[in-house]
N, C-alpha and C positions, 0 to 999 in steps of 0.2 A: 253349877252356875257361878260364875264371876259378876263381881259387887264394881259398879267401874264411880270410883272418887275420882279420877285424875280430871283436872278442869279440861286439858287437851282434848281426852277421851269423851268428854259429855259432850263437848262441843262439835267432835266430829260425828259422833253419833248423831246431834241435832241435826245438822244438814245430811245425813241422809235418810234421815225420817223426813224429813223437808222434801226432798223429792219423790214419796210416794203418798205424800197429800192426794183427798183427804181420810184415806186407813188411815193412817198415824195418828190422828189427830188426841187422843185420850192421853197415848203414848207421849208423842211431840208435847203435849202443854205441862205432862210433869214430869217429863225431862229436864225441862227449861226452870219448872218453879224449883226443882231439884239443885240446877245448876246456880240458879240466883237465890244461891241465900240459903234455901231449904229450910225456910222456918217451917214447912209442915212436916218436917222428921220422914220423906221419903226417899227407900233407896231404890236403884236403878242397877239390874241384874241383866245381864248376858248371857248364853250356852255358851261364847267362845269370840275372841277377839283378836283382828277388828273383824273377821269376816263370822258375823252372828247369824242363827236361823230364830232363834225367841228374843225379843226384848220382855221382860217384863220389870216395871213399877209395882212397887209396896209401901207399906207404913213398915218405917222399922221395927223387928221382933220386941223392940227392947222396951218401946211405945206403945206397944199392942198389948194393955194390962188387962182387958175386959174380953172374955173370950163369945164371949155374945154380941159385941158391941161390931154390928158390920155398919153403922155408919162412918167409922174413922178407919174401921180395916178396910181402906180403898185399895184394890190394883188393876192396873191396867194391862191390855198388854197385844203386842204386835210381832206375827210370827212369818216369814221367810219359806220356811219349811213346816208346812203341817204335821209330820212325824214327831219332828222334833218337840214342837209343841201337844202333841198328845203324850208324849212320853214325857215332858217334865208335869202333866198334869198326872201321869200313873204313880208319881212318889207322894211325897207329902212333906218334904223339908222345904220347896221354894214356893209352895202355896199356902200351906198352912190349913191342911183340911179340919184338922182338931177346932178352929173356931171359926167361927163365922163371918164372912167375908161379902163384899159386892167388887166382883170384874166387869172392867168396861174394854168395848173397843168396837173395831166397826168391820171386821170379816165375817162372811157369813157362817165360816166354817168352827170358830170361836163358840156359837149357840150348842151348837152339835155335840162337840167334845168338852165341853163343861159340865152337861144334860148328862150323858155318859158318865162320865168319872161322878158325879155325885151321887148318881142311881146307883154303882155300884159299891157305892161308902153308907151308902143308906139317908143321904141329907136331902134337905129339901132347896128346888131351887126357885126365883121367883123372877120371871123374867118381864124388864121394859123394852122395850123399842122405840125407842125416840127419833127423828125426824133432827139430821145434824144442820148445822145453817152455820156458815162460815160469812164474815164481813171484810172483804177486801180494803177495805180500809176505815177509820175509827165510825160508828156509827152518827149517824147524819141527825140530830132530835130535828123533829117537827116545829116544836114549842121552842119558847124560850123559859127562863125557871122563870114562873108565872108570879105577881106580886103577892108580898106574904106567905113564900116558901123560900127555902134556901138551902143550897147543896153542900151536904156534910158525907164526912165518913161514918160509915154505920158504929155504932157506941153500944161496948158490952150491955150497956144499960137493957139497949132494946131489943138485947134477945128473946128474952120470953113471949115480945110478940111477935117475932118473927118462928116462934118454935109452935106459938100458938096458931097461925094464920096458915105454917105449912103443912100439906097434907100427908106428906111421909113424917111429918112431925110429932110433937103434943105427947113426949115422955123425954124422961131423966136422959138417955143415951142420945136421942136429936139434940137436945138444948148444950148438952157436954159439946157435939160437933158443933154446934152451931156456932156458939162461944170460943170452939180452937178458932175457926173459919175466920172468925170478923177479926182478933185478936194478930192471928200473923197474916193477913192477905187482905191488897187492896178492898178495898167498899165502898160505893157512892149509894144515897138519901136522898130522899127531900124532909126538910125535916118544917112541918106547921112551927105557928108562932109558940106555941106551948110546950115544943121540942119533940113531941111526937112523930116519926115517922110516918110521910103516908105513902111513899112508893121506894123502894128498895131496889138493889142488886149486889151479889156477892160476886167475889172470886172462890172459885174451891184449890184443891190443891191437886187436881188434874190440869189448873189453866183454863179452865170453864167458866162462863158468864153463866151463874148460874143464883137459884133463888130468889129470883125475882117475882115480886109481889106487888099491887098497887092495892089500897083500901078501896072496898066497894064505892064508899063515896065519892071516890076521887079517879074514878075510872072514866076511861071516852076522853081525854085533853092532853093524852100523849105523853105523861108521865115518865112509862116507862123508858121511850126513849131520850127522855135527861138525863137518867140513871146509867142507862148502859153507855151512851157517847162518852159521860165522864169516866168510868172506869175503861172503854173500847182506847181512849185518849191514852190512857196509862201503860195499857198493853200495847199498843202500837210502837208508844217511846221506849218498849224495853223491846221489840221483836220479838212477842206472841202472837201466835194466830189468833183472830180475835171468833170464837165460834160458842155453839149453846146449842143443847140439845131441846129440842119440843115434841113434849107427844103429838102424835098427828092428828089425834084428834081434839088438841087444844086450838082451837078454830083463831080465840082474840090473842092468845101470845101469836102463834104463826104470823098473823096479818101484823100484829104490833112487830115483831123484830123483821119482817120484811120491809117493814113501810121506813125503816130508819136505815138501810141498805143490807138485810142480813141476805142470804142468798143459801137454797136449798142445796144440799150434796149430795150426791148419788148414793147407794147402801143405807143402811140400818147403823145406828150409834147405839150398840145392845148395853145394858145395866142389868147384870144376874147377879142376884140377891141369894146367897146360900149358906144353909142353917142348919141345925142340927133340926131334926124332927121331936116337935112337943111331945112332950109325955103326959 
């Protein structure tokens, strides 16, 4: 696998992940956070350049200190040729089988040959399916920021209850990601008079609008989409796709990011979770 740094190189890669929107889509958003800036330490690998059959996305080796920790060892990834991509999944230097890891991407053939290679390493895998929604353009809020809240960037402060409120949450190695997450990548809040946050959304380091939460109390007045318009705003000015994965059967996110213009994609946005087996 070749490692492509060359700014030229990233960017041509971008536009042709561009036109087979919306597969790309895991791929395409941390290419781009890769290419701008890369404060989340990811690198962007090829079989072979410029004409590639795998792209895939990681956390660099050098980053990756917790061999447990699959909330930060993110990779993505988008393949051309399926051979190809089942045979860089039979090694173990550009995946990283020794620790535990979550890949994302949206082929269906991706489920199949990660299920495989893990069963035959003996690890376990733990598979989402989320429901992708792309926004043509920044999302539209309903409300305006209602009197007595105000839009902030989310503040290390308020991780713990954003670690505490989420449901893949609520131990040492979430709260670690949660804290890289807010620290190097856009956030928009509302934050009450008290400074407390009551509705939230992050960026990840895939390019994802992701982690969004609104306080029970403060749910039904459209919250969330204040939150996502101001960060969808931010991505729009830089040219990302502005997209969020939802489970399908989160009934009030679905109806919440469609009512602020998100719009359903065709395929499966898969998230496999894979670990070594407990002892």
């Amino acid at each position: 696998m070749l490692i492509l740094t060359c700014p030229g190189h990233l960017r041509r890669l971008e536009e042709a992940l561009r036109r087979s929107l919306p597969a790309t889509l895991p791929v395409l958003g941390t290419v781009m956070t890769v290419a701008r800036g890369n404060l989340a330490s990811h690198e962007v690998l090829v079989d072979s350049w410029p004409h590639f059959g795998v792209v895939l996305t990681r956390l660099r080796p050098e980053e990756n200190k917790d061999p447990k920790d699959f909330y930060t060892n993110q990779l993505t990834v988008y393949y051309r040729d399926e051979g190809a991509w089942r045979a860089l999944l039979g090694g173990t230097e550009a995946v990283g089988w020794t620790r535990a890891f979550q890949i994302h991407g949206m082929q269906e053939g991706l489920y199949q040959a990660v299920r495989e290679a893990a069963d035959a390493k003996g690890l376990r895998v733990e598979t989402y399916r989320y429901q992708a929604l792309l926004s043509p353009r920044p999302p539209q809020p309903r409300v305006q920021v209602p009197p007595g809240l105000r839009l902030a960037p989310v503040s290390p402060s308020h991780v713990p209850l954003l670690n505490a409120t989420w449901a893949f949450g609520r131990n040492t190695r979430s709260h670690r990601f949660l804290l890289g997450v807010v620290q190097a990548l856009p956030s928009a809040c509302l934050l009450a008079p008290h400074g407390r946050p009551v509705s939230w959304s992050l960026l990840d380091p895939l390019g994802t609008l992701s982690h969004g939460y609104t306080l029970p109390a403060w749910r039904g007045q459209g919250l969330s989409g204040v939150t996502l318009g101001a960060l969808g705003r931010v991505l729009h000015a830089r040219g990302f796709p502005i997209y969020c994965g939802v489970l399908p059967q989160n009934t009030p996110s679905q109806r919440a990011v469609r009512a602020v213009g998100f719009l359903p994609q065709p395929g499966t946005l898969y998230t496999l979770v894979v670990t070594p087996p407990t002892r």
